[in-house]
MITORLO-752314 format. One line per 10 residues: number of its first residue (from 1); their letters; for each residue x, y, z of C-alpha. Coordinates in nm, 2 decimals. Layout:
N
NUM> A> X,Y,Z | ... $
end
This chain:
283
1> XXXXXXXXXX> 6.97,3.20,1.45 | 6.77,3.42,1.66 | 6.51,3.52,1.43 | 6.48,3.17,1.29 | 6.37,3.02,1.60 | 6.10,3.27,1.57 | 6.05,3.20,1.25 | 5.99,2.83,1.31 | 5.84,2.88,1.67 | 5.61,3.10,1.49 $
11> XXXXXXXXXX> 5.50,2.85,1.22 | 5.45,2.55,1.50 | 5.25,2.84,1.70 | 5.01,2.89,1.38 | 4.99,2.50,1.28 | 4.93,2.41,1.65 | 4.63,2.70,1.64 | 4.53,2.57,1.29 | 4.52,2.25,1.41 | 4.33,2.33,1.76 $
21> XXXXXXXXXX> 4.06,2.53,1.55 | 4.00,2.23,1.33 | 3.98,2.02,1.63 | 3.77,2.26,1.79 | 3.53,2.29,1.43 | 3.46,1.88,1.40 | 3.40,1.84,1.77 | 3.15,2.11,1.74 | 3.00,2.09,1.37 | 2.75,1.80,1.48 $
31> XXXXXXXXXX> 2.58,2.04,1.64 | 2.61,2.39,1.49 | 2.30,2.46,1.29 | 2.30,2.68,0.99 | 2.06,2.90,1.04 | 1.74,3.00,1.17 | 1.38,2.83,1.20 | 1.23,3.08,0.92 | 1.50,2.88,0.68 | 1.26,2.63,0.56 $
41> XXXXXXXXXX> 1.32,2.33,0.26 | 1.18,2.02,0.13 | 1.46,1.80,-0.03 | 1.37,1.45,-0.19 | 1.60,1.19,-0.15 | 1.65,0.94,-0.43 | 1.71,0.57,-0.40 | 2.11,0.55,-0.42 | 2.18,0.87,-0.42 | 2.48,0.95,-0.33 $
51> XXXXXXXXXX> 2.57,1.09,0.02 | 2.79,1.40,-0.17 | 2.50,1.45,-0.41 | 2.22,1.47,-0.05 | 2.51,1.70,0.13 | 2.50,1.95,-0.23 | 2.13,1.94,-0.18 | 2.09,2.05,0.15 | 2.36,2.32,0.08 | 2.18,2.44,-0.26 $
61> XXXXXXXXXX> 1.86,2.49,-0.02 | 2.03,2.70,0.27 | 2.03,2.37,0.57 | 2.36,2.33,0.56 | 2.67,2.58,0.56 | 2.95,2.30,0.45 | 2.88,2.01,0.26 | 3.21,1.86,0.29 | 3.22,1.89,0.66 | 2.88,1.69,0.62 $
71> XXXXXXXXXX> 3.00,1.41,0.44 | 3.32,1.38,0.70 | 3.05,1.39,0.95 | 2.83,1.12,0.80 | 3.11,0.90,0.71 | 3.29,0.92,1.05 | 2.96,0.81,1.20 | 2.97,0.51,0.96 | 2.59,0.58,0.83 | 2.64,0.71,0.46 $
81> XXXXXXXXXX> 2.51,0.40,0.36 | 2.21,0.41,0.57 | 2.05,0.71,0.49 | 1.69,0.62,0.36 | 1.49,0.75,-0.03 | 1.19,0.96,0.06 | 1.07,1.35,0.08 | 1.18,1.53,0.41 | 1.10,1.84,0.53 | 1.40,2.03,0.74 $
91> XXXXXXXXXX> 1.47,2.37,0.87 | 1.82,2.55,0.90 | 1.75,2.57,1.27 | 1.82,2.18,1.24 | 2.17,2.06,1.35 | 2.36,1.82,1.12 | 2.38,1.56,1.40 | 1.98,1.58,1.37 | 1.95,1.62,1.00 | 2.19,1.31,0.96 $
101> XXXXXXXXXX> 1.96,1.14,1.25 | 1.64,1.22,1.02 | 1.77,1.08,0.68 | 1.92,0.76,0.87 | 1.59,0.73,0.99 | 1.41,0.77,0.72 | 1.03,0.94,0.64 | 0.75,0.80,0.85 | 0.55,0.58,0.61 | 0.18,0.69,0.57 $
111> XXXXXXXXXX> -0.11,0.44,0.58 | -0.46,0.53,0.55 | -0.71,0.30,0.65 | -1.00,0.14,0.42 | -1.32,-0.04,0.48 | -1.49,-0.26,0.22 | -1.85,-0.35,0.34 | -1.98,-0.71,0.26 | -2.16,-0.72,-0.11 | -1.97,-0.50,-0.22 $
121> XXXXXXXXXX> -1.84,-0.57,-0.62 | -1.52,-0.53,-0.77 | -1.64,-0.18,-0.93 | -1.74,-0.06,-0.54 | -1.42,-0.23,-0.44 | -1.20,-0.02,-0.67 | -1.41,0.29,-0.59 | -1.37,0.23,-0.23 | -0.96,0.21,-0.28 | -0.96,0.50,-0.45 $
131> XXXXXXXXXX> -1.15,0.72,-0.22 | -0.91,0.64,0.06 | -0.61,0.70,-0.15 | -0.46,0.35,-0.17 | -0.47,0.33,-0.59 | -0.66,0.46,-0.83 | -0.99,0.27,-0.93 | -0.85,0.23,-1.29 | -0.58,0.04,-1.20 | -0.80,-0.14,-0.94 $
141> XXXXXXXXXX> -1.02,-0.26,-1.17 | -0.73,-0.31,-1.48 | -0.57,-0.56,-1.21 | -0.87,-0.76,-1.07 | -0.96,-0.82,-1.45 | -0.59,-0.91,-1.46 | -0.60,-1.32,-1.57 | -0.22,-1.34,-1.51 | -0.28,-1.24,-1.15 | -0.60,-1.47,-1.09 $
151> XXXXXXXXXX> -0.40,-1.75,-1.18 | -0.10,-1.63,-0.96 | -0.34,-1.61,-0.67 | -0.48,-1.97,-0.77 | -0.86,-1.74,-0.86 | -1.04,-1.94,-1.11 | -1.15,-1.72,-1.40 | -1.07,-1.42,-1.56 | -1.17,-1.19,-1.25 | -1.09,-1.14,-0.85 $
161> XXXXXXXXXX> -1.50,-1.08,-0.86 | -1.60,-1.26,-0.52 | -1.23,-1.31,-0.36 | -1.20,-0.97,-0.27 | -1.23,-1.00,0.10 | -1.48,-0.80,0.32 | -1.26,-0.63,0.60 | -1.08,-0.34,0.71 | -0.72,-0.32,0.57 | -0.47,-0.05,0.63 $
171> XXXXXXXXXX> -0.19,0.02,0.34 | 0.01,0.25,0.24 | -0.10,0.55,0.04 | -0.03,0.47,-0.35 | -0.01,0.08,-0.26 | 0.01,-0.06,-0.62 | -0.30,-0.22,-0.71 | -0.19,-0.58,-0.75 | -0.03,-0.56,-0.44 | -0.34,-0.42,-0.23 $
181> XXXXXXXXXX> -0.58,-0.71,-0.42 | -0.31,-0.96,-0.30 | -0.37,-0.86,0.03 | -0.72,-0.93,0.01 | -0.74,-1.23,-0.18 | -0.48,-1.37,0.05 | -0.75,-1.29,0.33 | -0.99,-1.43,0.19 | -0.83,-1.76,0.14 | -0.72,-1.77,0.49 $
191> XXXXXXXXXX> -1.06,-1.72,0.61 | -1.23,-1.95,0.38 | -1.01,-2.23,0.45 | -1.09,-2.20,0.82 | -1.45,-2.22,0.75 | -1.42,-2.54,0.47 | -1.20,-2.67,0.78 | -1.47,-2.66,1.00 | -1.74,-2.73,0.81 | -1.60,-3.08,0.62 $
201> XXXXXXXXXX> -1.92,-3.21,0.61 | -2.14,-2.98,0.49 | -1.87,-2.86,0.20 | -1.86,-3.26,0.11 | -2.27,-3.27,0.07 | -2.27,-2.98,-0.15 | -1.98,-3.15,-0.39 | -2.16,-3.47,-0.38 | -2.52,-3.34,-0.42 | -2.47,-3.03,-0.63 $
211> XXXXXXXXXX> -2.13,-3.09,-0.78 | -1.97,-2.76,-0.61 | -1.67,-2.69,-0.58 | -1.49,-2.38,-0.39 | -1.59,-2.12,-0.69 | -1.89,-2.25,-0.71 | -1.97,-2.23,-0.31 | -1.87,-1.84,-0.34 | -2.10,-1.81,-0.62 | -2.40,-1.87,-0.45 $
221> XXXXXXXXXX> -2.27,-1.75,-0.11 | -2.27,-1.42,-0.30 | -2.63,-1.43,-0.49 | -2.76,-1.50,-0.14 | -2.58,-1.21,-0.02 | -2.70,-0.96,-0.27 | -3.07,-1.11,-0.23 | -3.09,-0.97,0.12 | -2.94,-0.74,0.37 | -3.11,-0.96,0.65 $
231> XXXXXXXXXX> -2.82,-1.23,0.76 | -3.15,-1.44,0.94 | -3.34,-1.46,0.55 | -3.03,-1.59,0.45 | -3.06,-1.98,0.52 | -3.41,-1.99,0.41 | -3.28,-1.81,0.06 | -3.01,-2.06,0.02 | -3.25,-2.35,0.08 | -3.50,-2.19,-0.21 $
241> XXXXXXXXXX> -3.19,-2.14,-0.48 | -3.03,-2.55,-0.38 | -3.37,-2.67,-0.42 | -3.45,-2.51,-0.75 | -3.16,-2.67,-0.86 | -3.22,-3.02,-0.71 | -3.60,-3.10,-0.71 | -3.73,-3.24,-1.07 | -4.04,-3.00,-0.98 | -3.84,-2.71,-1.10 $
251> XXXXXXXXXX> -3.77,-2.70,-1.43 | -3.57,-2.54,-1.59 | -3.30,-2.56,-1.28 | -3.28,-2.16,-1.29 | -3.25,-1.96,-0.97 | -3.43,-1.61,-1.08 | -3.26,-1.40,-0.93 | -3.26,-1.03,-0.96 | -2.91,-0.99,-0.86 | -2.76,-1.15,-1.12 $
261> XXXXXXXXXX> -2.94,-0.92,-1.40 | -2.81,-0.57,-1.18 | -2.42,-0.73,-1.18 | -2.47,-0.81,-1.51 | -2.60,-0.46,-1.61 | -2.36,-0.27,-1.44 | -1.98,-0.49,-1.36 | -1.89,-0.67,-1.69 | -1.71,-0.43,-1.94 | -1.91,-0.60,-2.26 $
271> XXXXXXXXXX> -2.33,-0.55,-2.17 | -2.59,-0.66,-2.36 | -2.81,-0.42,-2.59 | -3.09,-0.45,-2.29 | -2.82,-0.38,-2.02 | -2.68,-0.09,-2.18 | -3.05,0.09,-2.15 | -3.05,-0.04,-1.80 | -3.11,0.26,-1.51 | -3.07,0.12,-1.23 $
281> XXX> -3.42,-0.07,-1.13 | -3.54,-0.38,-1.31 | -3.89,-0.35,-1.42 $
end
């Protein structure tokens, strides 16, 4: 009897230190790192990937000791769902209660900046984009010739040419290029609506005099803007192309414009025989 109350004394004894240590292991885990700082990974996270599939990761790449004590971890904090896609950069020195703190949340999201200048085309435009690391100009330019997307943004024609607004825009780095336009065009809108808004009568004498309508405002508000860099020329340009194509003393009712023949040289995919000689100066 003796020596099986030691038996069994002995066996509560080791169950109750069993126990204590795995007390003792989860209170402490959260913040027990690995390893060292010189212990180094980048691990990409996946949209819905699974929390078992992240804790396998992190082990496979030495910033974590026990993936299963990771998961436990994660789940008693009720944030396995939470964890966020993207590419981190951790360090073994890096305790699970802050690599769990990282991935819930998630990897700062970089935005670089862009400027597009007034005048600008939708070539420069797409140039501009891809310079600052928003999209690449081909699919800049494959979307703003994109006729499904003018008519979704309500763009008359086959080409964003002219609704691409002038302004400093900040988007994320790889914004898709339909997306970034839309942003632009949107803009663009706004803005013009605040100025037809304000300046009801003078939009109403150009529709009854000329005809025009809001593409045919932005036409010639962008012919007078590539016919000078001086905004105070401006007015007296615009009178100059509306009277050539009002007064019966100028016939034919054609503007002359340089402009047109350097767009036309160098923006539209199909150029004429001339334009495809064209160098860059009209002589």
């Amino acid at each position: 009897m003796k020596r099986a109350a030691k038996i069994v004394a002995g066996t509560v004894l080791a169950l109750a230190l069993a126990t204590g240590g795995v007390a003792w292991f989860a209170a402490t885990y959260p913040d027990r790192a690995a390893g060292g700082p010189e212990i180094k990974a980048q691990v990409v996270v996946e949209h819905h990937a699974t929390l078992g599939a992240i804790a396998r990761r992190l082990a496979a790449k030495n910033i974590i000791n026990h993936p299963l004590w990771f998961r436990i971890y994660a789940g008693e904090r009720g944030v396995a769902q939470k964890i966020r896609a993207g590419q981190y950069h951790f360090s073994a020195s890096m305790t699970p209660r802050e690599l769990l703190d990282k991935l819930v949340a998630g990897v700062p999201v970089e935005e670089v900046s862009v400027t597009i200048p007034e005048g600008k085309n939708l070539v420069e435009v797409a140039a501009l984009l891809d310079r600052a690391g928003v999209t690449s100009d081909e699919a800049a330019l494959e979307a703003a010739r994109d006729p499904a997307l003018c008519h979704a943004l309500g763009v008359p024609g086959d080409t964003l040419e002219g609704y691409l607004f002038p302004d400093t825009y900040r988007f994320r780095r790889g914004t898709q290029a339909k997306k970034a336009l839309t942003v632009m065009v949107r803009h663009g809108q706004q803005i013009y609506a605040a100025l037809k808004a304000k300046h009801e009568t003078d939009f109403e004498r150009l529709a009854r005099t000329y005809k025009f309508g809001d593409r045919e405002v932005i036409l010639m508000a962008s012919l007078v803007e590539k016919e000078t860099a001086q905004p105070l020329e401006r007015p007296r340009i615009a009178g100059v192309f509306l009277n050539r194509l009002r007064l019966p003393s100028f016939v034919p009712h054609v503007l002359q414009t340089d402009p047109t023949i350097v767009y036309g040289c160098t923006v539209p995919v199909r150029k004429s025989a001339a334009c495809k000689k064209f160098e860059g100066r009209i002589r």
